[in-house]
C-alpha positions in Angstrom: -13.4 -14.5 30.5 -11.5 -17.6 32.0 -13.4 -20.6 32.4 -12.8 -23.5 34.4 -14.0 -27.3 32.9 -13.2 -29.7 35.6 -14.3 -33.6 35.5 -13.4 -37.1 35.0 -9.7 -37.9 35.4 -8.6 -41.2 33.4 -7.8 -42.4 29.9 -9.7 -41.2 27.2 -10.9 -44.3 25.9 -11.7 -46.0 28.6 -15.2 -45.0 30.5 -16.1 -42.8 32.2 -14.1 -40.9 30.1 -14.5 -42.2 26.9 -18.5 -41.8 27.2 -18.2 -37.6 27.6 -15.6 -37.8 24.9 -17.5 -35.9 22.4 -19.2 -33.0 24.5 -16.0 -32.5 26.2 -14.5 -31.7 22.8 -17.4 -30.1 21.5 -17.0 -28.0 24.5 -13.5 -26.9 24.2 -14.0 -25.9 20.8 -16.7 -24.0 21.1 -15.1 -22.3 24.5 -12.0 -21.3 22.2 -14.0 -20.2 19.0 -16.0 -18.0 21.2 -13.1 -16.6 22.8 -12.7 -17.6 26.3 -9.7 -18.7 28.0 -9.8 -22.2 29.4 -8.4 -23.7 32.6 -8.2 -26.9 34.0 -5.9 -29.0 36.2 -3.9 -30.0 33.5 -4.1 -33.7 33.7 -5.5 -36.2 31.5 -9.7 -37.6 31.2 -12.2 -34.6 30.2 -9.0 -32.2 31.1 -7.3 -33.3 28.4 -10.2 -33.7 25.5 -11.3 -30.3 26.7 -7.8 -28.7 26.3 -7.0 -30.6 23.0 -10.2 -29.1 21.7 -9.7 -25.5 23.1 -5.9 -25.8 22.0 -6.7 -27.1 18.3 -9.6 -24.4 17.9 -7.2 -21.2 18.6 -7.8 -21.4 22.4 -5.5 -20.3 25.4 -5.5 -23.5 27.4 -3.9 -23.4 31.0 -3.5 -25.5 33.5 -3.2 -25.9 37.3 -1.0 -28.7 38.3 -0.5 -30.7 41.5 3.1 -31.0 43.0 5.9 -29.5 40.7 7.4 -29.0 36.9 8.4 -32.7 36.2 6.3 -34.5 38.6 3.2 -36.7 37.1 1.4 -36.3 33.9 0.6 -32.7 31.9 -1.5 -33.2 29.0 0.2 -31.8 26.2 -2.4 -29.7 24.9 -1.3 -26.8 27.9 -0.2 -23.8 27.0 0.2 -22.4 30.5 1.4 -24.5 33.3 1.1 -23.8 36.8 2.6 -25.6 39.2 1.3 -25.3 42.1 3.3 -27.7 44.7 0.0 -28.9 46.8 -1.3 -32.1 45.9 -4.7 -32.3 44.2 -7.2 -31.5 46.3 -5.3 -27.6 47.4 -4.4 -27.5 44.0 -8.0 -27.0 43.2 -8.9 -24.1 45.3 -6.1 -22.0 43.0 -8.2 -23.3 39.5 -11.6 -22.4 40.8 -10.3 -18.7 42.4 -8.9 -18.3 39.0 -12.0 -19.0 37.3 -14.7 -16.8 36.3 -17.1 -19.7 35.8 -17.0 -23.3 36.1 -18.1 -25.9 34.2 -18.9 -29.7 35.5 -18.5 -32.6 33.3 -19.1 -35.9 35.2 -16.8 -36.1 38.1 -15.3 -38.3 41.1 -14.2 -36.8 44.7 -12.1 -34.3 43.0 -15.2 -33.1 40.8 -17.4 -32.9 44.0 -14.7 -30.6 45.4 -14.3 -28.4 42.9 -18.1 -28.0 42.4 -18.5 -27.5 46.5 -15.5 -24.5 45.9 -17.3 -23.1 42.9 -20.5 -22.6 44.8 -19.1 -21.5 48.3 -16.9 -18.7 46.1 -20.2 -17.4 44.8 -18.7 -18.5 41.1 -20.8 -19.0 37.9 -21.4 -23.2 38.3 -22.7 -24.5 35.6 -23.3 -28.5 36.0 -23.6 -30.6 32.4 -26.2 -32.9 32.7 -26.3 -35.9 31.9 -22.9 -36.5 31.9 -23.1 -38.7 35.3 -20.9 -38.8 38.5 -21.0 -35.8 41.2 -21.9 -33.6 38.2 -25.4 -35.5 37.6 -25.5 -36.5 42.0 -25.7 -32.5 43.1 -28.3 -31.8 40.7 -30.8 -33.8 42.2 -30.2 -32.8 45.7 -30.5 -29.1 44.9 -33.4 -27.2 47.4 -35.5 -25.8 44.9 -33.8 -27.1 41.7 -31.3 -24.0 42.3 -28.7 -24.0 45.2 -26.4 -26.5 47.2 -27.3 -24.8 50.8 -29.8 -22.8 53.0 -27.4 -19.9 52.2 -28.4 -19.6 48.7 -25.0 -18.2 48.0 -25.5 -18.4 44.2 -27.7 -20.3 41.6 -26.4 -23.2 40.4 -26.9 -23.6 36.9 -27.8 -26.5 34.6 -27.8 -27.5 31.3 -27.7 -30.1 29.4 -26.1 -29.2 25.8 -22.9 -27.7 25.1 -25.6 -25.1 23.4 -27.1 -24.3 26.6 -24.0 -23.9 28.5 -22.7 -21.2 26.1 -26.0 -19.5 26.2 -25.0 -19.5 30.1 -21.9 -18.4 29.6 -23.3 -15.1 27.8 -25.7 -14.4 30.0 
């Protein structure tokens, strides 16, 4: 199964970042030693911690870039580049399609997005709690604790261990 992590962009240690530092690794390895694929959009923040984890544990870690080979920062923990040629915000409709569930660490706009693509693709959403920005905002505007819209296109999932996510994940 490929999974898709998205979150906080930024340096690692510097917040937001810096404060999910430790379940974003803990995720990645745990992702890798249980043998899912991981994919992300390749930059740096919980991209990075998550790939370095994923990468360092036996993982497969790829990424979906914005613009093209050469252009801005790849974290080096990608085994898989894609480059995709649209800038970030199209870039993220090719990460979530290629995703078999998504996983939410904190987030800004981009974060949002991706969660908004997640749920109107029907895709296993899975939002870490606690972990603040968009992630932590949709949860509390959920209609009946479980879905983003009147449609009810799919449950959105919550958890808030790396424990309970892979639970998720298997069931």
């Amino acid at each position: 199964m490929i999974v898709a992590v998205v979150g906080y962009s930024g340096k690692i240690d510097e917040p937001p970042v810096s404060e999910v530092a430790d379940v974003s690794r803990e995720l990645g390895r745990r992702l890798a030693e249980e043998g899912y694929k991981v994919i992300t959009g390749g930059r740096d923040g919980v991209m990075e911690l998550v790939s370095e984890a994923a990468r360092n544990s036996g993982g497969t870690v790829i990424g979906v870039l914005p613009g093209r080979e050469g252009e801005g920062y790849v974290n080096p923990y990608v085994d898989i580049p894609i480059y995709t040629s649209m800038d970030f915000h199209m870039r993220s409709h090719i990460l979530i399609h290629s995703a078999e569930a998504v996983i939410s660490i904190g987030g800004e706009i981009g974060t949002a997005i991706e969660i908004l693509l997640s749920y109107a693709s029907g895709k296993k959403l899975i939002l870490f709690r606690g972990t603040g920005g968009w992630t932590d905002r949709f949860a509390d505007v959920l209609i009946d604790g479980k879905y983003l819209d009147n449609r009810r296109t799919v449950e959105v999932l919550q958890a808030h261990s790396v424990e309970e996510i892979m639970k998720l994940l298997r069931g």
